[in-house]
NUSE-308798 format. One record per residue (C-alpha): x, y, z; residue number from 1. Coordinates in Angstrom, 3 decimals, padded with zeros to 6 digits, always signed. Layout:
BEGIN
rec east:X north:Y up:Z tornu:NUM
...
***
This chain:
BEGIN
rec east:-013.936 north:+070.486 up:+032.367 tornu:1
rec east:-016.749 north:+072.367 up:+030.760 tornu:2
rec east:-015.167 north:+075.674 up:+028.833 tornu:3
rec east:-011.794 north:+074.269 up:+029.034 tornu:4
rec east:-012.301 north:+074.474 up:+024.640 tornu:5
rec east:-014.291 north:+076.578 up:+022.189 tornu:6
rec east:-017.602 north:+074.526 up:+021.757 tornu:7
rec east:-017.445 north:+072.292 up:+019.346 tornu:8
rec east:-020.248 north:+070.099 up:+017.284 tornu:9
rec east:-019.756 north:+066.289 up:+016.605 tornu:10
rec east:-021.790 north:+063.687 up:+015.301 tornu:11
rec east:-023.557 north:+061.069 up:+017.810 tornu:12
rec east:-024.461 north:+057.965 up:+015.720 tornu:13
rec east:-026.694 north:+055.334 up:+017.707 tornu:14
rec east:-026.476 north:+051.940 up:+016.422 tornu:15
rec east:-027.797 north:+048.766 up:+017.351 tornu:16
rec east:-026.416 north:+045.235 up:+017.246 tornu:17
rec east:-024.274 north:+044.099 up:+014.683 tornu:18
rec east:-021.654 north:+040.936 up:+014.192 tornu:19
rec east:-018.583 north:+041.954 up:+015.679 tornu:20
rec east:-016.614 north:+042.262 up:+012.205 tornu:21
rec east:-019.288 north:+044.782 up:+010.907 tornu:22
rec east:-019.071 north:+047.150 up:+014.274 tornu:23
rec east:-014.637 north:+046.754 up:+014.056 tornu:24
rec east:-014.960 north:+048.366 up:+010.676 tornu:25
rec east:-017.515 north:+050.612 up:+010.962 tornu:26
rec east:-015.243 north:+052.147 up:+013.948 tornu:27
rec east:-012.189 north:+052.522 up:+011.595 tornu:28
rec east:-014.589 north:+053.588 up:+008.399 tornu:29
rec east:-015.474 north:+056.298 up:+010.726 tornu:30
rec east:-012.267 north:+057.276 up:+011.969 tornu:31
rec east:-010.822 north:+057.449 up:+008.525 tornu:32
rec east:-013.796 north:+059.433 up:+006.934 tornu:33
rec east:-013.377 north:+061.944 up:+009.699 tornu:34
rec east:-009.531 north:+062.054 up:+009.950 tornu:35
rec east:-010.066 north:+063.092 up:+005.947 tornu:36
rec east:-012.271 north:+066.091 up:+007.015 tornu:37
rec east:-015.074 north:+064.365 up:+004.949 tornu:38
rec east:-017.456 north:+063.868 up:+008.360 tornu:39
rec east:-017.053 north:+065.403 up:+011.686 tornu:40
rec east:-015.587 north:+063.726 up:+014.604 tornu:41
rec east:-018.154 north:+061.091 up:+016.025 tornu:42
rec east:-019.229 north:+059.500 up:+019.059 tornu:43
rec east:-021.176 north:+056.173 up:+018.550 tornu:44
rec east:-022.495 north:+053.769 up:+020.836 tornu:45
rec east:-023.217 north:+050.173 up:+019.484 tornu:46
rec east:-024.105 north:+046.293 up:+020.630 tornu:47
rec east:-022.965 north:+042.805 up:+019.451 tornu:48
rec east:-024.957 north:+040.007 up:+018.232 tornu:49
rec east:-024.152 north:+037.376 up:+018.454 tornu:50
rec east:-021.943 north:+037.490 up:+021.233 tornu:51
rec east:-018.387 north:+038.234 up:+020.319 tornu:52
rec east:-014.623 north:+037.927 up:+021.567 tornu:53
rec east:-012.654 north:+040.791 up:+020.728 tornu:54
rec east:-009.122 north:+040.278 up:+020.571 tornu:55
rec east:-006.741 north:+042.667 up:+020.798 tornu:56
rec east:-004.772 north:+044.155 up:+017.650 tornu:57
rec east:-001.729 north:+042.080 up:+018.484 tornu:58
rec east:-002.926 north:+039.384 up:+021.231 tornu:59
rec east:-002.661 north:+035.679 up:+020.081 tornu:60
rec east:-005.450 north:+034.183 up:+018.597 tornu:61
rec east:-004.271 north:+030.569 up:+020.780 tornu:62
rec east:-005.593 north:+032.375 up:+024.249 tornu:63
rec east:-009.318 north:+031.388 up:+023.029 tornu:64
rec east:-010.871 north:+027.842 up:+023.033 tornu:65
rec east:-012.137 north:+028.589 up:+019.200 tornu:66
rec east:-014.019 north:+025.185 up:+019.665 tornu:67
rec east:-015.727 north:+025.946 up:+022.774 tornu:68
rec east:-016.479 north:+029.417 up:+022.036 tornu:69
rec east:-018.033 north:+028.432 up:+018.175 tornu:70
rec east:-020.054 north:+025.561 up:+019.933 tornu:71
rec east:-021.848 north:+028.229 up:+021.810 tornu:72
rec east:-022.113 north:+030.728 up:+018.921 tornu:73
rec east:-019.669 north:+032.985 up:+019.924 tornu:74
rec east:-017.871 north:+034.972 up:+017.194 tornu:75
rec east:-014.312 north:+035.964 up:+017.375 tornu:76
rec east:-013.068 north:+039.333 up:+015.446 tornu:77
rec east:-009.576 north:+041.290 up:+016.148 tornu:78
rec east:-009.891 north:+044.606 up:+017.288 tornu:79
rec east:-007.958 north:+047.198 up:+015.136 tornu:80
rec east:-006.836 north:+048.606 up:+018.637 tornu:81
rec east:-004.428 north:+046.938 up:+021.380 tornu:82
rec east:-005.136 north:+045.454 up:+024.673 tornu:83
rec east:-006.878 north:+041.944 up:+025.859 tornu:84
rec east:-009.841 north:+040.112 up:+025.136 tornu:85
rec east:-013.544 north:+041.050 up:+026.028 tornu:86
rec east:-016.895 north:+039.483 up:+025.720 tornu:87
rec east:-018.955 north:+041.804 up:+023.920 tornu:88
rec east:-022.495 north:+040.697 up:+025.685 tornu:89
rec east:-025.082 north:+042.459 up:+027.603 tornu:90
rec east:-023.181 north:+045.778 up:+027.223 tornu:91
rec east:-023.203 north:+048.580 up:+025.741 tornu:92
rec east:-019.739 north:+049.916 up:+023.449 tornu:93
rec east:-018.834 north:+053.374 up:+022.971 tornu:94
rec east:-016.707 north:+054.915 up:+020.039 tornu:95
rec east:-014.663 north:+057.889 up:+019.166 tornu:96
rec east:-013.099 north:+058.737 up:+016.404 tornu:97
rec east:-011.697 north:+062.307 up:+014.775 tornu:98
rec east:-008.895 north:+063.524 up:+013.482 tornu:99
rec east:-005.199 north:+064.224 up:+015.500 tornu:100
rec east:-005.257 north:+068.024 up:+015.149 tornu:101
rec east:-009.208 north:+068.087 up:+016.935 tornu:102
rec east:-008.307 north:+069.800 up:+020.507 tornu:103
rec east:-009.953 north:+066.964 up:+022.491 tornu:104
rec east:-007.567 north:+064.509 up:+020.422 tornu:105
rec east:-004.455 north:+066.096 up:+020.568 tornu:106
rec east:-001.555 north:+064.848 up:+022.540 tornu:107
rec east:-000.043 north:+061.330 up:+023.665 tornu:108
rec east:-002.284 north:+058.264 up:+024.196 tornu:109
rec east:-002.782 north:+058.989 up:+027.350 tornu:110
rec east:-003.448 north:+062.709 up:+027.628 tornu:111
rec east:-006.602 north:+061.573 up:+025.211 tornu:112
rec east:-007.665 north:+058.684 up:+027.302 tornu:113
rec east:-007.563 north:+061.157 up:+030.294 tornu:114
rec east:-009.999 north:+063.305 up:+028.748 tornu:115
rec east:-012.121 north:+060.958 up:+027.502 tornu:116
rec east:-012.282 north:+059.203 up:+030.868 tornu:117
rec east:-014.211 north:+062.072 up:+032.164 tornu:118
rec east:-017.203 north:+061.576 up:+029.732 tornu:119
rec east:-017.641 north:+057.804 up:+030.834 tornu:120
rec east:-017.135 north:+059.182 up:+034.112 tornu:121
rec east:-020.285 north:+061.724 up:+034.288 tornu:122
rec east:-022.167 north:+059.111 up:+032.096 tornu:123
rec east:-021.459 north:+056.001 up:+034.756 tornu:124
rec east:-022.904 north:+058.695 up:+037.777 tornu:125
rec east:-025.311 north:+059.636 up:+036.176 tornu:126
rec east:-026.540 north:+055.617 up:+035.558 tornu:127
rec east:-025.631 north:+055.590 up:+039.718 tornu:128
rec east:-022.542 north:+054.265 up:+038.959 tornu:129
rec east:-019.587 north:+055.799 up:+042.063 tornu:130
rec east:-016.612 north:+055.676 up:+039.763 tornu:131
rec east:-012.848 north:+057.447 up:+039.542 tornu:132
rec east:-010.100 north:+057.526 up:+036.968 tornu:133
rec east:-007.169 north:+054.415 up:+037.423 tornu:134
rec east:-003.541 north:+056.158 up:+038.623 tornu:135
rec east:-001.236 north:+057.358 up:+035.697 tornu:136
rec east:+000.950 north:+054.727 up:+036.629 tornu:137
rec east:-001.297 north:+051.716 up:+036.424 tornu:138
rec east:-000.227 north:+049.072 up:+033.334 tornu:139
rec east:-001.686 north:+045.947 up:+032.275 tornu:140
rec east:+001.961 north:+044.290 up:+031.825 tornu:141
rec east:+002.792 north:+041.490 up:+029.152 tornu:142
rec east:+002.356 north:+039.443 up:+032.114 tornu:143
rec east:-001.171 north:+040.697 up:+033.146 tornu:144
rec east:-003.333 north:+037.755 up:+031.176 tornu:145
rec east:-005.554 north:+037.444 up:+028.309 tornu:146
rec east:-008.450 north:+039.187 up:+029.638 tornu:147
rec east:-009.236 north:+043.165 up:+029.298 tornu:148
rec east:-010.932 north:+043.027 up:+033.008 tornu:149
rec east:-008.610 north:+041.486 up:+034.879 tornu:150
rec east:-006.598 north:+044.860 up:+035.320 tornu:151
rec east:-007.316 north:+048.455 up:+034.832 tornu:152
rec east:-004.989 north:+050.204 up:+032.572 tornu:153
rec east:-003.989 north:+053.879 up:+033.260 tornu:154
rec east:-007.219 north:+056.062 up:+033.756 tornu:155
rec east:-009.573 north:+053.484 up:+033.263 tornu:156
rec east:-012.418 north:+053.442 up:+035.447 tornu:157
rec east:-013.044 north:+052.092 up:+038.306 tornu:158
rec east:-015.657 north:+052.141 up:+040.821 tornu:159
rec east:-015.251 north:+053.166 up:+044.366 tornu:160
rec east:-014.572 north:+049.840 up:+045.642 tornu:161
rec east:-011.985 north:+048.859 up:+043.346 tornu:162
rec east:-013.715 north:+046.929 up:+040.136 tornu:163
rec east:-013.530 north:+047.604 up:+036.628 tornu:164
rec east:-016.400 north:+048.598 up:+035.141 tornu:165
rec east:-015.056 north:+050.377 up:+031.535 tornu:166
rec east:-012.707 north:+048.216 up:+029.109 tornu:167
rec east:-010.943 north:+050.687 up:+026.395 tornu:168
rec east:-008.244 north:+050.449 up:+024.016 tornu:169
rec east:-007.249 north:+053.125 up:+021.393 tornu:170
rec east:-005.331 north:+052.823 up:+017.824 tornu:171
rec east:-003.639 north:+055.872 up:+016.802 tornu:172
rec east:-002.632 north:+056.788 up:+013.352 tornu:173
rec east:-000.808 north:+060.039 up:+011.086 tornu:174
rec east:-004.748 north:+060.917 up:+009.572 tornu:175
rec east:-007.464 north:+059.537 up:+012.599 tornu:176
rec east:-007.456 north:+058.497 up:+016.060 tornu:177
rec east:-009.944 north:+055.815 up:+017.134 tornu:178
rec east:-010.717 north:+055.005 up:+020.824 tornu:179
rec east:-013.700 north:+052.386 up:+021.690 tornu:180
rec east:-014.671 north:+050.411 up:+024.722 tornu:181
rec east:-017.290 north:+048.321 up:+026.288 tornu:182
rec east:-019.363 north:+048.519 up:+029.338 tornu:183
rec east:-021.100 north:+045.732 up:+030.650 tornu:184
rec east:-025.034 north:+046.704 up:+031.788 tornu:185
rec east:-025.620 north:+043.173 up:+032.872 tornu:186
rec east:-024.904 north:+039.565 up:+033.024 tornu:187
rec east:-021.759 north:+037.711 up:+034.174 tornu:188
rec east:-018.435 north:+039.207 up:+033.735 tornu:189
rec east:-016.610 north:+036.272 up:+033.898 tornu:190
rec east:-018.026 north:+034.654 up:+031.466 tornu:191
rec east:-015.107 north:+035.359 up:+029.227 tornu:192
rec east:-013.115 north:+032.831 up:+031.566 tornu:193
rec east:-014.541 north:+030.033 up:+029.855 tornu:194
rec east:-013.732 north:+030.646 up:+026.798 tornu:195
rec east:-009.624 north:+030.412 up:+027.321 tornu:196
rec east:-007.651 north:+027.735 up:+026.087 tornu:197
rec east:-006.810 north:+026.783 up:+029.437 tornu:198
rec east:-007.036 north:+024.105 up:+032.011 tornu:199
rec east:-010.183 north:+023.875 up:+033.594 tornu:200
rec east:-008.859 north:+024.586 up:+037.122 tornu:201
rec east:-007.213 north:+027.520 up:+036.064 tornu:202
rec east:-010.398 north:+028.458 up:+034.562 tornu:203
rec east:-012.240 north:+028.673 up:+037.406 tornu:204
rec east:-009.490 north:+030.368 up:+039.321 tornu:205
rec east:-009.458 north:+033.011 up:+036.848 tornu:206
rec east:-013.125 north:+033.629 up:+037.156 tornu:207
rec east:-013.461 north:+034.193 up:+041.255 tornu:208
rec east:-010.418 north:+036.545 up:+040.462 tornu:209
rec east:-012.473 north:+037.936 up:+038.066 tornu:210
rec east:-016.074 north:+038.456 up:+039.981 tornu:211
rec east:-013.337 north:+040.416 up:+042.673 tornu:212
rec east:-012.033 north:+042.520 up:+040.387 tornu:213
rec east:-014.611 north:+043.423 up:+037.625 tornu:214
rec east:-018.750 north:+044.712 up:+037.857 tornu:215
rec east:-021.501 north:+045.128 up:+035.243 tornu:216
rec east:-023.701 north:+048.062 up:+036.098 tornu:217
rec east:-026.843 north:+046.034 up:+037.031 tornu:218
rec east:-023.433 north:+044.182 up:+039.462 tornu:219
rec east:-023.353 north:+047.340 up:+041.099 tornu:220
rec east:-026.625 north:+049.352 up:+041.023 tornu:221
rec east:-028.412 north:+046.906 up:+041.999 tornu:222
rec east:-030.768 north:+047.678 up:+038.901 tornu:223
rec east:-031.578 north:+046.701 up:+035.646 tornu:224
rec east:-030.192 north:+049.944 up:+033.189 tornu:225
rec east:-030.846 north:+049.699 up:+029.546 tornu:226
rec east:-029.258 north:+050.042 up:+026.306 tornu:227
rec east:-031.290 north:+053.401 up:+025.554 tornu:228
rec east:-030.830 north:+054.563 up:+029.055 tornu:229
rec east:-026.742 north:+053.735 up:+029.078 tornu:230
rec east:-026.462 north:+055.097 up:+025.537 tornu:231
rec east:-028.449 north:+058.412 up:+026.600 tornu:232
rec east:-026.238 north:+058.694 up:+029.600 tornu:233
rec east:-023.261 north:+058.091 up:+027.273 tornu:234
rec east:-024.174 north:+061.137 up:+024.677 tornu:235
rec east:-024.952 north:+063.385 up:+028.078 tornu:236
rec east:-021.665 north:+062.496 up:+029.638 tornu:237
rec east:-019.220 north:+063.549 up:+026.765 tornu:238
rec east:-021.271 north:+066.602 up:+025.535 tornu:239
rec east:-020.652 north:+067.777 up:+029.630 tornu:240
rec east:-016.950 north:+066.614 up:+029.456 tornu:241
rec east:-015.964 north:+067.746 up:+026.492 tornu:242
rec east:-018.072 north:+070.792 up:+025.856 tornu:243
rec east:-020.218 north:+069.204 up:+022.618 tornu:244
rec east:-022.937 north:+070.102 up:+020.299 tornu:245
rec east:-023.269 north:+066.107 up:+020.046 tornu:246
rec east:-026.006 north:+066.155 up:+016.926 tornu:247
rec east:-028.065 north:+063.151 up:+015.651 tornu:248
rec east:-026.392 north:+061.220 up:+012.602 tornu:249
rec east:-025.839 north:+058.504 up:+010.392 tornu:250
rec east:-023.437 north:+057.083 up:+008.495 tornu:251
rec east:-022.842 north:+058.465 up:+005.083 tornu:252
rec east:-023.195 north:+056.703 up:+001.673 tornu:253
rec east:-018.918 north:+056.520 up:+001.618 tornu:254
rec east:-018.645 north:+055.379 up:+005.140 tornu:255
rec east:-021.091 north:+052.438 up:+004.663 tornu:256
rec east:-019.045 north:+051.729 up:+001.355 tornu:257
rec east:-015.868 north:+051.621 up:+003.679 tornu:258
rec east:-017.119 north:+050.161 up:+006.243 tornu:259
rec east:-018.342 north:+047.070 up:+003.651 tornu:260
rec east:-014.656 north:+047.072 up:+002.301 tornu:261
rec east:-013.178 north:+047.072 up:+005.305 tornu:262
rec east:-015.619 north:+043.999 up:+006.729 tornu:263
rec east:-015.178 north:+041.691 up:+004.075 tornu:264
rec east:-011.417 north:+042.186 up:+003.757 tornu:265
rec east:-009.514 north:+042.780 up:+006.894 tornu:266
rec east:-012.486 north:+041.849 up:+009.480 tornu:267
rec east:-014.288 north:+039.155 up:+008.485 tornu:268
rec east:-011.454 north:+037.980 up:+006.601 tornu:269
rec east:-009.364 north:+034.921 up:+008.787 tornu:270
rec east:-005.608 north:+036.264 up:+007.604 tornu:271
rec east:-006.885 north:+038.913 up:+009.800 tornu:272
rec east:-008.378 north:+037.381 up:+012.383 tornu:273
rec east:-005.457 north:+034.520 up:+012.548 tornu:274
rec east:-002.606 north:+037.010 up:+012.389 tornu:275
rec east:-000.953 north:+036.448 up:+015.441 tornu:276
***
């Protein structure tokens, strides 16, 4: 991949964790300063706290048990991109975001997850992670279930004996293009089962189909890999992929303004989060 563009310098922006609706709209504040030329495209890499469902853009809000999962001080917050829900715990999320006309952005949803793919994929070796790209023709169908790990989507990653180990969804739009996803480093990944508004035997069926089908890196290293570590292995892996300058930033002064704006009305906000 390396040399298949000009070299090309982004921003890398390492965060720590933040509530879910604060990290939803600092992605989009970011993907809208850059698709206005006012920043440069941006990888980031961010964690949750507290632990947080993410629902996808257009999933139902009546998949989750919103009593059981508030009980145990889990947040909810819709994702401003498709695809299912995910546990955002013990993991580390990554973030793009630039503007249609950047090279390594150009093209159908798919040609960009495609290239992106090969980033996570020199960042999950590099952790010792054995990992290749989903088929082309792999779909998580309406009839695939409520849970982003239960099925790879087309180029997703998976590791060499068949688990899903990368959960990403992308929003596309005429100014900015936003892709994010999460990687577990630890923990239990299917946790996430018990939080469904669903019978309790189903519940536990989901989950053994679950621990079959999905891995957190400790899952299949064997070893405990940190944030810094992950994130580190993140910024390496799309600088090789992509052919970056990948340069130390920050959000600027507008961005955090956004990114308050965008918090307190659309995701923190319940119209949002109750929309479908």
């Amino acid at each position: 991949m390396k040399g298949k563009w000009p070299r090309a310098r982004w921003r890398f922006i390492l965060h720590g964790e933040a509530p879910g609706a604060w990290n939803m709209a600092v992605d989009e504040a970011i993907a809208r300063m850059a698709g206005a030329g006012e920043v440069p495209p941006t990888l980031r890499v961010y964690a949750w706290s507290p632990p947080c469902i993410s629902l996808g853009r257009h999933q139902p809000l009546a998949d989750i048990d919103l009593e059981r999962a508030r009980a145990d001080g889990i947040d909810i917050v819709r994702r401003p991109t498709g695809g299912r829900a995910i546990l955002h715990a013990d993991e580390i999320t990554y973030s793009v975001a630039g503007p249609p006309h950047e090279p390594r952005l150009q093209g159908m949803v798919l040609d960009v997850y495609q290239r992106l793919s090969d980033g996570l994929i020199l960042a999950l070796e590099q952790l010792g992670v054995h990992v290749y790209k989903a088929e082309a023709s792999a779909r998580a169908g309406p009839d695939a279930g409520p849970i982003c790990f239960q099925v790879p989507s087309a180029y997703e990653i998976v590791t060499l004996d068949g688990r899903k180990i990368v959960g990403s969804a992308q929003v596309r739009k005429r100014d900015w293009i936003l892709q994010h996803g999460a990687i577990p480093l630890r923990g239990d990944v299917t946790r996430l089962a018990e939080y469904l508004a669903l019978p309790e035997e189903k519940r536990r069926e989901l989950k053994t189909a679950l621990a079959a089908r999905a891995v957190s890196v400790e899952g299949y290293t064997g070893r405990p890999v940190s944030f810094q570590e992950a994130a580190e292995a993140l910024r390496e892996g799309f600088a090789r992929a992509l052919h970056l300058d990948l340069e130390p930033g920050e959000l600027t002064d507008a961005e955090y303004e956004l990114a308050r704006t965008l918090a307190e009305t659309v995701y923190a906000h319940p119209e949002w989060t109750t929309r479908v």
